[in-house]
Every structure is written in structure tokens, then in C-alpha cells.
C-alpha positions as CSV (number, residue, x, y, z in Angstrom):
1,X,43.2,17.3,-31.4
2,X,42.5,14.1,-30.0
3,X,42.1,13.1,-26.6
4,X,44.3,10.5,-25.0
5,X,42.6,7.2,-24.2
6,X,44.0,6.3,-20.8
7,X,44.5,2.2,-20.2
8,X,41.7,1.8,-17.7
9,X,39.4,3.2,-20.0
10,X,40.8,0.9,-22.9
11,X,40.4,-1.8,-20.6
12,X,37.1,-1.1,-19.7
13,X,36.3,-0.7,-23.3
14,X,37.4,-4.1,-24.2
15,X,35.7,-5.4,-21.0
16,X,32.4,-4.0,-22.7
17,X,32.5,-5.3,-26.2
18,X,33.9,-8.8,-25.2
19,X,31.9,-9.4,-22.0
20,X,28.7,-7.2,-22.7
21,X,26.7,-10.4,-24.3
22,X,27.8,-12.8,-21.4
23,X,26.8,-10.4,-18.7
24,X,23.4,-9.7,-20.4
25,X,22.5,-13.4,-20.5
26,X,23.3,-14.3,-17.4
27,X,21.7,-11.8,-15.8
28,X,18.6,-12.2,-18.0
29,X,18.4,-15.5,-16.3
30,X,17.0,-13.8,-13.0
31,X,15.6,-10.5,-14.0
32,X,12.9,-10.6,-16.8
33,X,12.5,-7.2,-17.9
34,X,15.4,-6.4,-20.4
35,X,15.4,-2.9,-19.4
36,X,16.3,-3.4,-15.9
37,X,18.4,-6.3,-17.0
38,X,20.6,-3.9,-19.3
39,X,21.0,-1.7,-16.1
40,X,22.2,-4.3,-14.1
41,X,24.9,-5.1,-16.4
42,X,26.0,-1.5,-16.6
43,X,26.4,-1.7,-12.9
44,X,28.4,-3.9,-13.1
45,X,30.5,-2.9,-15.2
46,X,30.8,0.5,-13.0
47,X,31.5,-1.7,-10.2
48,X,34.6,-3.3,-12.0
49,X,35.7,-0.2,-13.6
50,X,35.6,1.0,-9.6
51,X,38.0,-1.8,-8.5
52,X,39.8,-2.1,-12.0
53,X,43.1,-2.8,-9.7
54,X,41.4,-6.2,-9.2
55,X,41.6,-7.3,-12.9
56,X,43.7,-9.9,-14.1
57,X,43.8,-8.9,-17.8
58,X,46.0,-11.7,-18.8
59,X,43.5,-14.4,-18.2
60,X,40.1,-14.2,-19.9
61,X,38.3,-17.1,-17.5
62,X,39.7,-15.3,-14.1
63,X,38.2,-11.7,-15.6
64,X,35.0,-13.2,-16.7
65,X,34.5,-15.5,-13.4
66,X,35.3,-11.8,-11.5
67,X,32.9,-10.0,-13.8
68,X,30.3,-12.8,-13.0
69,X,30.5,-12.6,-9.5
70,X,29.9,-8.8,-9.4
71,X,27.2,-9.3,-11.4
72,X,25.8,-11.9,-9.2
73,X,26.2,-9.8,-6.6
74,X,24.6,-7.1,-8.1
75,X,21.6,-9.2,-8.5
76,X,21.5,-10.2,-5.4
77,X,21.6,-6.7,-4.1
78,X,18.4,-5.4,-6.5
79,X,16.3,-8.4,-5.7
80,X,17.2,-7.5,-1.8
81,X,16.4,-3.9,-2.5
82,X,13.2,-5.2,-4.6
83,X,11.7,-7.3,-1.5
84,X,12.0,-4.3,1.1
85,X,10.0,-2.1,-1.2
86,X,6.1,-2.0,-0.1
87,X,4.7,-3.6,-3.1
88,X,1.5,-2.6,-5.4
89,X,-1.8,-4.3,-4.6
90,X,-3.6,-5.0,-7.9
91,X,-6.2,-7.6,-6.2
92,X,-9.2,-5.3,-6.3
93,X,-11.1,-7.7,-3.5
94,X,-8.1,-7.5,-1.5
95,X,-7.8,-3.7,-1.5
96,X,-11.9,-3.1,-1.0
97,X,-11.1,-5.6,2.0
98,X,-8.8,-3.7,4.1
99,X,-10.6,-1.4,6.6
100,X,-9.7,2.5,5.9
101,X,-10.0,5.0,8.1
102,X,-13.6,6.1,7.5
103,X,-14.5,2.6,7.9
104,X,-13.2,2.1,10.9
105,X,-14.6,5.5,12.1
106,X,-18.0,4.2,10.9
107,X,-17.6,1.1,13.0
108,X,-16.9,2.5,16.0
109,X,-19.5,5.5,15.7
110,X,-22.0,2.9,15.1
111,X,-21.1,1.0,18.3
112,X,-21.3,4.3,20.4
113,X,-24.8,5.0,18.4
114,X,-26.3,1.5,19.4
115,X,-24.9,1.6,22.7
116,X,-26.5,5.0,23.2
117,X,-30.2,3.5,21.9
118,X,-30.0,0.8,24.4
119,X,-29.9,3.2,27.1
120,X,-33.4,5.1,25.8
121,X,-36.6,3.5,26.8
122,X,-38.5,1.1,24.3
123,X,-40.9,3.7,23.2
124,X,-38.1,6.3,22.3
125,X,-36.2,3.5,20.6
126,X,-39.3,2.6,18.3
127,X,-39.7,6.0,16.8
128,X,-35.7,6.4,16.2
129,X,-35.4,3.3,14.1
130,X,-38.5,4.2,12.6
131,X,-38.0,7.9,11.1
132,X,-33.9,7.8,11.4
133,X,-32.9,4.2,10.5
134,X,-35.7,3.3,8.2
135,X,-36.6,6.8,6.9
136,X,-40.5,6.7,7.4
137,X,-42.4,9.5,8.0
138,X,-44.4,10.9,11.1
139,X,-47.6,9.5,9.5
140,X,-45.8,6.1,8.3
141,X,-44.4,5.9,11.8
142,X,-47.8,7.1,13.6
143,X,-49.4,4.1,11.3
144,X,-46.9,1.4,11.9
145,X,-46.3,2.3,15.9
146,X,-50.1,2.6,16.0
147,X,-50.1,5.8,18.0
148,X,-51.4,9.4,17.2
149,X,-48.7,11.5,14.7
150,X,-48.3,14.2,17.9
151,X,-47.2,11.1,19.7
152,X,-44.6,10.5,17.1
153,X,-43.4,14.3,16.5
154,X,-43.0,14.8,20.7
155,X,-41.4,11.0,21.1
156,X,-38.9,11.9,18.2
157,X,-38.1,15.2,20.1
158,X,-37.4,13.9,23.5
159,X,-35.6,10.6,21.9
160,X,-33.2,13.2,20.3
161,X,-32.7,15.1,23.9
162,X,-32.4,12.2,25.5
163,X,-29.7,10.7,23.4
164,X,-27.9,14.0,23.3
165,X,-27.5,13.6,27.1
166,X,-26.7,9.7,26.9
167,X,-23.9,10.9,24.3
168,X,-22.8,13.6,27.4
169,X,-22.4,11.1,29.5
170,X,-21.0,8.7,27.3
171,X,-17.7,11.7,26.6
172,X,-18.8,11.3,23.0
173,X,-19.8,15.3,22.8
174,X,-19.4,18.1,25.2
């Protein structure tokens, strides 16, 4: 038993096989990828077959002008829908240049830790860059600061106090 082929779907059958090629084309004109043009043209089509009651079937150059402007419309509305989508970065320099979070936290942590050594006396200042900043030892340090290695080990210890009450102070820790 066959089922019976209603008009609109004839019509919309005939609309596909004589108007298929034309749509493809012209919408291959503004969208590149075939894929995406083929879908476009299926829209439309859905589109017409929505408002078939709009049709003039007896005039081939009304239904294809109508056909065209849906699918120019359609166009119009994916290229819309296209530009308020966030887009891909593929620029590797561009990406490295944008400041993430930890970056940013780095920043201003190293504001807060500068700010903090200002406020310790030249001395205490010395033997922090020394062993924290440049990694030395207690004996490169002792060397370098020329004072005794003691001098170093108790300098180091009441920098570190002293900056844990500068960061008090400063809110930065409780």
C-alpha cells in the first residue's frame, strides 16, 4: 500500500530538484565551506515549505526571486549568528600575551613582596635578595656581604620575622 503524496510535499519536491543547484550556488558565493553551504540551502528550503501559502507556483521567476530572498536571509542570519560567537584564538603570541589569572596574582604578590622589603632595614634587605632572590648560600652570602656566616643565619632569621610582621600590617596575612 502506498502512501498518498500530499500537494505541498509534491510542491516542495519539485521546489528541490528544480531550485536545489541555484540555491547551492548562490549561497556558495558567501559561505565557503560546502558543508555548511548545503545546510543553508536546506533551511531554506524548510523555511519555504513553512510559508508554502506564499508560493506562486505558476511563475517560475516570482518562486525563484522568493526562494532567493529566504536564502539571502538565511545568510544573513548565520553570518549574524557567526559574529556574536566568541571566536578561536590560533595566534600563539597573542594567547601567551594575555595575562591569566596566575599572572596577575604573581604581579600583584610581587608588588606586596617588594613593598614589604622596602620597609626592612638595608642590612635585612641584603641577606634576603641574597639567599631568597639569588639562591646563594650562608657561606656565599657571608662571602659576598663580607660579614661572619652567624651574621648571615641570625640576619636571615630576623629579616623573615620582620617581614612576617610588615605583611601583618600590610592585611596581607593574619
Amino acid at each position: 500500500m502506498r502512501r498518498r503524496v500530499s500537494p505541498d510535499e509534491e510542491l516542495m519536491t519539485a521546489l528541490y530538484t528544480e531550485h536545489y543547484a541555484v540555491l547551492l550556488s548562490f549561497i556558495s558565493r558567501y559561505v565557503h565551506d560546502r558543508h555548511k553551504a548545503e545546510d543553508l540551502v536546506q533551511e531554506t528550503l524548510l523555511r519555504a515549505w513553512r510559508h508554502i501559502d506564499h508560493l506562486e507556483v505558476d511563475s517560475t521567476g516570482r518562486t525563484r526571486s522568493y526562494l532567493l530572498t529566504i536564502a539571502r536571509n538565511v545568510v544573513t542570519n548565520a553570518w549574524r549568528a557567526e559574529q556574536r560567537r566568541p571566536r578561536l584564538v590560533a595566534d600563539d603570541a597573542a594567547v601567551e600575551s594575555v595575562p591569566s589569572a596566575d599572572s596577575v596574582d604573581q604581579l600583584v604578590e610581587g608588588w606586596l613582596v617588594a613593598e614589604a622589603l622596602e620597609r626592612l632595614s638595608a642590612e635585612h634587605q641584603a641577606v634576603v635578595k641574597a639567599m631568597y632572590y639569588e639562591g646563594q648560600s650562608v657561606a656565599d652570602a657571608a662571602r659576598r656581604l663580607s660579614v661572619p656566616e652567624g651574621t648571615v643565619k641570625s640576619r636571615a632569621y630576623y629579616a623573615v620575622r620582620a617581614l612576617r610582621t610588615v605583611f601583618e600590617e600590610m592585611g596581607v596575612i593574619r
